[in-house]
C-alpha positions in Angstrom: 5.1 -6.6 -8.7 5.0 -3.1 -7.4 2.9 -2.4 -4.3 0.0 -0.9 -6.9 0.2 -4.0 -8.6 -0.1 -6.1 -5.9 -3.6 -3.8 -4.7 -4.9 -4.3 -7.9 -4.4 -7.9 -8.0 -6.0 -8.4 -4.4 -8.5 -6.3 -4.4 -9.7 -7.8 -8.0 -9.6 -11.0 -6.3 -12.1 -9.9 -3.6 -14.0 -8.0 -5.8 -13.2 -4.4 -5.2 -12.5 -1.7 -7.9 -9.8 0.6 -6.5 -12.0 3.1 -5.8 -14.5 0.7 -3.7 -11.5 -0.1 -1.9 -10.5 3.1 -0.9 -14.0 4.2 0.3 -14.2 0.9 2.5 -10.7 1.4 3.7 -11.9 5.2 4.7 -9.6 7.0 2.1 -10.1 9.4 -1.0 -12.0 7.8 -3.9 -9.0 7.9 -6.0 -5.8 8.1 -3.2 -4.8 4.6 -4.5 -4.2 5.6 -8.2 -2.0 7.9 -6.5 -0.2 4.9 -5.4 1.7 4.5 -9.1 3.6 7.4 -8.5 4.0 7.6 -4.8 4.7 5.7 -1.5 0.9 5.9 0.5 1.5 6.7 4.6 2.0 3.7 6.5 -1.0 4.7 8.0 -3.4 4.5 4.6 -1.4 1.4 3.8 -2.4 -0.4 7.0 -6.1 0.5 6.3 -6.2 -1.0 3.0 -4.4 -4.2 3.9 -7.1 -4.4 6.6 -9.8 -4.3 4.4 -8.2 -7.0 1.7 -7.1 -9.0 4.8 -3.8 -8.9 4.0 -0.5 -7.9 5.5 1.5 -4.7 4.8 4.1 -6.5 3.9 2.9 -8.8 1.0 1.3 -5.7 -0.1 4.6 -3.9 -0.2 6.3 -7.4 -2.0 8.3 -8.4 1.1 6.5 -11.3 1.2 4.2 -13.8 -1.3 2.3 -15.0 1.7 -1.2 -13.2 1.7 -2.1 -14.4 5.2 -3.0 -11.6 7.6 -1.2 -11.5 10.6 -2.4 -8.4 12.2 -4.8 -10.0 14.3 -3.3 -10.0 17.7 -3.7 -12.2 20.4 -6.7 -10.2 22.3 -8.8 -9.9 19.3 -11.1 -12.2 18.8 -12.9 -13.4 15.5 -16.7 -14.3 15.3 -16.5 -16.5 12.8 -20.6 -17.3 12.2 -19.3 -13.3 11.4 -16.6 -14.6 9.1 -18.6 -16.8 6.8 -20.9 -13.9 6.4 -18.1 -11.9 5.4 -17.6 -11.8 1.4 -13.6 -11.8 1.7 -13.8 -15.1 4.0 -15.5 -17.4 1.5 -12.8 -18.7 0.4 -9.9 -21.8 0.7 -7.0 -22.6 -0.7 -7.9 -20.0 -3.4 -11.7 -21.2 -4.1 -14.4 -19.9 -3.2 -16.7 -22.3 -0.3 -20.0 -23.6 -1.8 -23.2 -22.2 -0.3 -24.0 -25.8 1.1 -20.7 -26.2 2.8 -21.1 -22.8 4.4 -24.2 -23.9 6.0 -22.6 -26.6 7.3 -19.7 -25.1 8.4 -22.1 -22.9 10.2 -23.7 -25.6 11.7 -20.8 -27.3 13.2 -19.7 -23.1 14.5 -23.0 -23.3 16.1 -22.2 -26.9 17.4 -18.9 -26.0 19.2 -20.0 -22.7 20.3 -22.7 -24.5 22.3 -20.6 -27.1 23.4 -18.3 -24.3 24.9 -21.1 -22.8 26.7 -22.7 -25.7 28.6 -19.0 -26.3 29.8 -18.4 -23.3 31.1 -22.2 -24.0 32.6 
């Protein structure tokens, strides 16, 4: 798969027409089309793999693992945030049912006040 066949794919799988995907990822409505016939700035790329939660490289085919790996060790993920988050309901390819979200959010909650009254 080219690099503009792997956007398409991904960004079909979370939902996103091409153009949604550029205006989320802050770029021209139609800069990925452009993609066909041209190499996008590492830059641009970075910005749409950010958005589909991806890495640069499985967008570019150097990899088939869709994982994101640009969250560093500083940065820290709210994840009550996360199951908000339309590209996060999912596992192992399916999406999460509404019940188990609540309870995944319960149990969040759970730890996250477990941590505090530690820390107490």
């Amino acid at each position: 798969m080219t690099l503009y066949e792997r956007t398409i794919f991904i960004s079909k799988k979370r939902g996103y027409s091409l153009k949604t995907l550029a205006i989320k990822a802050g770029l021209a409505e139609n800069s990925i089309y452009d993609w066909k016939k041209s190499t996008p700035k590492a830059d641009n790329l970075q910005k749409v793999a950010d958005v589909l939660h991806v890495s640069t490289d499985y967008l570019l085919g150097r990899t088939d693992e869709m994982n994101y790996s640009s969250i560093s060790e500083n940065k820290q993920i709210d994840l009550k945030d996360a199951l908000d988050d339309e590209i996060m309901l999912a596992f192992d390819g399916r999406d999460i049912p509404e019940t188990d979200k609540v309870k995944i959010r319960e149990y969040i909650e759970l730890l996250d006040l477990k941590r505090r009254s530690e820390h107490e």
